[in-house]
C-alpha positions as CSV (number, residue, x, y, z in Angstrom):
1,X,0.0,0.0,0.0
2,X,1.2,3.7,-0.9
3,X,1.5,6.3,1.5
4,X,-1.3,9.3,0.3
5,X,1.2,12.6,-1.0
6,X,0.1,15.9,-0.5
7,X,-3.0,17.0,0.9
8,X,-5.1,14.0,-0.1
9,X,-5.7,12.8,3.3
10,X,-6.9,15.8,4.9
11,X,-10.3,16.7,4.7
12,X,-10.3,20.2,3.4
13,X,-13.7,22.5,2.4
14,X,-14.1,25.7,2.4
15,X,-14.8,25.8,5.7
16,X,-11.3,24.6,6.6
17,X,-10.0,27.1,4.5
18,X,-11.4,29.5,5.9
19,X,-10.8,28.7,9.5
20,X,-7.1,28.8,8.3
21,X,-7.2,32.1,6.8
22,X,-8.8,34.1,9.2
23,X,-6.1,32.6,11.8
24,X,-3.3,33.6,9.6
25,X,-4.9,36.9,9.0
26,X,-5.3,37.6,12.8
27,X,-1.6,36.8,13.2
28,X,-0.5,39.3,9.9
29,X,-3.1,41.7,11.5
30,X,-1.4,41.7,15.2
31,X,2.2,41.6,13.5
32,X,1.2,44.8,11.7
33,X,-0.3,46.2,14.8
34,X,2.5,45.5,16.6
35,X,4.7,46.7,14.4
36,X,3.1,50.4,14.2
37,X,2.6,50.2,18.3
38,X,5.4,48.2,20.1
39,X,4.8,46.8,23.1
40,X,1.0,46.6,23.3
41,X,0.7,48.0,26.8
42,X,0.2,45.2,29.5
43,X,-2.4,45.5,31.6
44,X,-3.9,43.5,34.4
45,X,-7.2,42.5,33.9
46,X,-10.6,41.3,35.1
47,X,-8.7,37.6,36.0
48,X,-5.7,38.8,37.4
49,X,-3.5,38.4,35.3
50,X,-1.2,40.8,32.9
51,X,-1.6,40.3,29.8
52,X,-0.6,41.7,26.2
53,X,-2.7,41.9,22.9
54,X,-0.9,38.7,21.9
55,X,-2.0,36.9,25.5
56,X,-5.4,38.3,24.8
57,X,-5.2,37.1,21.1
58,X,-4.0,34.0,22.1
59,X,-6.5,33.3,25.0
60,X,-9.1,34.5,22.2
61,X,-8.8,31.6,20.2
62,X,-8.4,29.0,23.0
63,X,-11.5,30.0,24.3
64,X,-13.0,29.7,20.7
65,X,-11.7,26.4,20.0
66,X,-13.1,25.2,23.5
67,X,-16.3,26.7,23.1
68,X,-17.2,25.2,19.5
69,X,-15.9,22.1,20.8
70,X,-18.5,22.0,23.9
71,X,-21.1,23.3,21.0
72,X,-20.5,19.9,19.3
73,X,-20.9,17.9,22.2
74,X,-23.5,19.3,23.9
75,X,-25.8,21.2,21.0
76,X,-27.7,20.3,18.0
77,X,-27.7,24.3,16.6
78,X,-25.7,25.3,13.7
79,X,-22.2,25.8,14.7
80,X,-22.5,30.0,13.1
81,X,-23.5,30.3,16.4
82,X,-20.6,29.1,18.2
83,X,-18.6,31.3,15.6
84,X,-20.7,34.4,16.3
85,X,-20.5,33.6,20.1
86,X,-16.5,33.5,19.9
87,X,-16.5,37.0,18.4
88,X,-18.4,38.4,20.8
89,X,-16.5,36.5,23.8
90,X,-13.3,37.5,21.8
91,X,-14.4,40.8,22.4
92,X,-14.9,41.3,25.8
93,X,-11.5,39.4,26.6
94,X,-9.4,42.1,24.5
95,X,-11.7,44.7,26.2
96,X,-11.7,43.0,30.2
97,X,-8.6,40.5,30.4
């Protein structure tokens, strides 16, 4: 049996796409923001802890990848929602954390 080359064994839709892009583009987006303001201005937050725009970006998308994984388990809706939720929740962390 042949080993699969390339990309053939991954499952990749748009959706995947996607999902990829709009990581790399938050990265490119906070290099470039970074770039124009160095430093990012720590600040302690609502949890205690002090945190920069790449903590917060980071913390951002573990909290996104938990919550559409608990949507998964634990709902039936459309997983938009879980997306729309993690934008908002992404929100408040850059604003509160």
């Amino acid at each position: 049996m042949q080993a699969p080359s390339g990309f053939g064994w991954m499952a990749w839709t748009w959706q995947t796409a996607v999902f990829w892009m709009v990581i790399a583009a938050l990265l490119l987006a906070m290099g470039i923001w970074e770039r124009r303001s160095p430093g990012g201005s720590p600040r302690r937050g609502i949890l205690g802890l002090t945190t920069t725009r790449g903590d917060r970006l980071f913390i951002s998308l573990l909290a996104a990848a938990y919550l559409h994984m608990l949507w998964l388990a634990l709902s039936a809706w459309p997983l938009h929602w879980a997306t729309a939720l993690s934008c908002v929740l992404a929100v408040l962390i850059f604003r509160k954390v």
